[in-house]
C-alpha positions in Angstrom: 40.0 17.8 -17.6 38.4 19.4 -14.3 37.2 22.4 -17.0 35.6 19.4 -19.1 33.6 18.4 -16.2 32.5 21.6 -15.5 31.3 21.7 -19.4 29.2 18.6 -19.0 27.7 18.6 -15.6 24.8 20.7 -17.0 21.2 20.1 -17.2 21.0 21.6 -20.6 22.2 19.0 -23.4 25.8 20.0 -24.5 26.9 19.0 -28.6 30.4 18.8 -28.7 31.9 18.9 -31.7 36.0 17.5 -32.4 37.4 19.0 -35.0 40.2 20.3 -36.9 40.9 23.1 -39.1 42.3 21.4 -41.4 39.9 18.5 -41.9 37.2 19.6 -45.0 34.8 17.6 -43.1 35.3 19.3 -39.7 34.7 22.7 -41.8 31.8 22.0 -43.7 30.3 21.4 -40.3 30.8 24.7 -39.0 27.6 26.6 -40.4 26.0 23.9 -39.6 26.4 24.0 -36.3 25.8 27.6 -36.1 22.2 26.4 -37.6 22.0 24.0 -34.9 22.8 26.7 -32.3 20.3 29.6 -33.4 17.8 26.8 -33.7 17.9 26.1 -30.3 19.0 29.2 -28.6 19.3 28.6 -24.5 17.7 24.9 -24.8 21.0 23.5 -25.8 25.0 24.6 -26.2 27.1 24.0 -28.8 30.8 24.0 -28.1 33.7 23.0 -30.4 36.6 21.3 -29.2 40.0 21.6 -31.3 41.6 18.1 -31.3 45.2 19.8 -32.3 45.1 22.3 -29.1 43.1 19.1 -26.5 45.3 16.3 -27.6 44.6 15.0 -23.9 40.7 14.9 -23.9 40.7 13.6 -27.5 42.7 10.7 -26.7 40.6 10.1 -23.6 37.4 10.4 -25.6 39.1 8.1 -28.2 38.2 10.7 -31.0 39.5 9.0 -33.9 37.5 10.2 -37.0 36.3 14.0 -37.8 34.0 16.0 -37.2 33.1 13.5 -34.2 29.9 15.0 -32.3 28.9 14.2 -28.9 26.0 14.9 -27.0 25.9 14.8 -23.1 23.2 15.7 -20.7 24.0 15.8 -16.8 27.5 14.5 -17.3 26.5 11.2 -19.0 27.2 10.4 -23.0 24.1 10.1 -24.3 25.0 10.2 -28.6 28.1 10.1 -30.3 28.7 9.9 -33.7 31.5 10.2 -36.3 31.3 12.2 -39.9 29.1 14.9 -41.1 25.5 15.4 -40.4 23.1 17.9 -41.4 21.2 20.5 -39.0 18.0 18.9 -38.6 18.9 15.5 -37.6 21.3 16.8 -34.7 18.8 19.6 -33.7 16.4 16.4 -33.3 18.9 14.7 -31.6 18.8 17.4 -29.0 15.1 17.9 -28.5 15.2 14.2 -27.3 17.3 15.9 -23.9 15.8 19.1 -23.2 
């Protein structure tokens, strides 16, 4: 959990993105988020979290539904959201914490 810290604590908003490979909606999300990423470049990170191999952190995030996308800026929650969304609205989502 120390490493999840680390991930967070950064002045830079951070998306994180629970998912699973076998949830449809969790994969159709995917190239999205590679949008969402090459949009923004070094204004924001994008890092996907595999709820099968970080049981531990899902359950203390209480992750129930996928894809379930987070944002967090200087270690606080700021968004968090369950189900699929398209590129623009989380890349405006973002440009609210640079």
């Amino acid at each position: 959990m120390s490493k999840f810290g680390e991930l967070i604590e950064t002045r830079v908003p951070v998306l994180l993105d629970f998912y699973a490979e076998w949830d449809d909606a969790s994969t159709t999300m995917h190239p999205v988020l590679r949008d969402v990423a090459a949009a923004l470049g070094d204004k924001a990170r994008v890092i996907k979290i595999d709820v099968d191999k970080n049981q531990e952190l899902s359950e203390a995030l209480r992750v129930k539904g996928l894809p379930t996308l987070m944002i967090y800026k200087n270690g606080e929650m700021k968004w968090r959201q369950s189900g699929e969304q398209d590129a623009n609205t989380i890349i405006g989502l973002l440009k609210e914490y640079v």
